[in-house]
N, C-alpha and C positions, 0 to 999 in steps of 0.2 A: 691621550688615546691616539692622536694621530702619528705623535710620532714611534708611538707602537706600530701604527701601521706601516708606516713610512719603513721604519728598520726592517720590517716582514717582509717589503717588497724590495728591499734593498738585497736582502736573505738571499731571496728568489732568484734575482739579478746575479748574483754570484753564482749562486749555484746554475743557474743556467751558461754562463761565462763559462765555470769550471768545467760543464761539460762539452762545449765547444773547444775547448781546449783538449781535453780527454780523448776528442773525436779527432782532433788537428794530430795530436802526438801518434793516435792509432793511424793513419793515415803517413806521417812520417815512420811511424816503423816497419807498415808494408814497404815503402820506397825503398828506406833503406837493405830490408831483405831483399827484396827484388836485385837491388843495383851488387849485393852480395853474391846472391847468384850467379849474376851478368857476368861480371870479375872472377867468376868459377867456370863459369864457364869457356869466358875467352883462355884462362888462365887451363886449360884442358884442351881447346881448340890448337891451341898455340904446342902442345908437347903432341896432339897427337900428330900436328904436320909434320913434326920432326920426326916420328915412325913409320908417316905416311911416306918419307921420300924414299928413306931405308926397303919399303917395301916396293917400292916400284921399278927401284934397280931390277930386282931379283922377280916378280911377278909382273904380268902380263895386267896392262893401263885397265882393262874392263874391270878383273879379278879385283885391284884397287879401288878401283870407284863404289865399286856393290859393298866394298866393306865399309868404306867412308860412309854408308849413306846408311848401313844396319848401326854401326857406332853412334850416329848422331840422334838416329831415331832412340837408340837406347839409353843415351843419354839425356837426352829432351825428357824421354817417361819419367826416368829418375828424377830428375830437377824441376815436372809438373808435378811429380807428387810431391817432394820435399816442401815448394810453394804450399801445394793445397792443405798438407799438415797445418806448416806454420799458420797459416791465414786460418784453419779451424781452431787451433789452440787461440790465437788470438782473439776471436770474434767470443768464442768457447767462455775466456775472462771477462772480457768487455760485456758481455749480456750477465754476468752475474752482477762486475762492477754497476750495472746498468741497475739491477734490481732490490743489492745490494742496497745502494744511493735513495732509490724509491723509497723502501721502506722506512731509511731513518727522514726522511724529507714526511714521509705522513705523519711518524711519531713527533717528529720538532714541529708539523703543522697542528695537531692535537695538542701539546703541548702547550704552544701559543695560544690558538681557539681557548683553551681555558684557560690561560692566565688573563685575554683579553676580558672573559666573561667576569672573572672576579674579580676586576682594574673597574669594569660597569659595574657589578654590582656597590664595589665600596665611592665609586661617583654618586651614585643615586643615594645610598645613604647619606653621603657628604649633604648634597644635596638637598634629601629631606630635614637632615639635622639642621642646615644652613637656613630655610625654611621658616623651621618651627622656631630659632632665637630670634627670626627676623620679626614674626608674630609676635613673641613676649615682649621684643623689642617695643615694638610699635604699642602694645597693648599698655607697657609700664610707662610710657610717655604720656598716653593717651590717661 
């Protein structure tokens, strides 16, 4: 019986591990989006200098600047929302995997709770049986 317990808790251990790890991976796949981004971004930053110089030939230094500054805003919004998609889809999975994981962790905790109870009940029979030959024992000596 203990080391029925012992394994249950060992169970547990894992699955708690499991989900620290679940939470580490969720955690590295924000990063890695993010740094996706970053790399989109520069990789955007960097082509629109190249049209930014083209345009300053030909228009006047303010006229350039106020657009530099409408592009970037516009593309900031673009790339806050793409983020905040991704991070809802993600969170979106992670709370079912979350809930998902719960319900079969009670079913396997129910599952055990009665196997433990019928592992006691067939001890206690051992038990009484063990008991009563030990009485006949004694009683056919006697």
């Amino acid at each position: 019986m203990e080391q029925f317990k012992s394994d249950r808790d060992d169970l547990d251990l894992k699955i708690n591990l499991d989900r620290c790890k679940t939470s580490l991976n969720r955690k590295q796949e924000r990063m890695a989006i993010d740094w996706y981004i970053l790399a989109a971004r520069a990789e955007q930053a960097k082509q629109s200098q190249t049209g930014y110089k083209r345009w300053a030939l030909k228009l006047e230094h303010q006229m350039v600047k106020l657009m530099q500054e409408a592009i970037e805003e516009a593309r900031d919004h673009f790339l806050r929302n793409n983020v905040d998609n991704e991070r809802a889809i993600a969170n979106n999975g992670y709370t079912k995997l979350i809930k998902q994981n719960d319900v079969y962790m009670k079913k396997d905790e129910e599952k055990m709770d009665s196997a433990l109870a019928q592992l006691k009940e067939q001890f206690d029979a051992l038990a009484k049986e063990h008991s009563i030959l030990k009485s006949l024992v004694e009683s056919s000596i006697l």
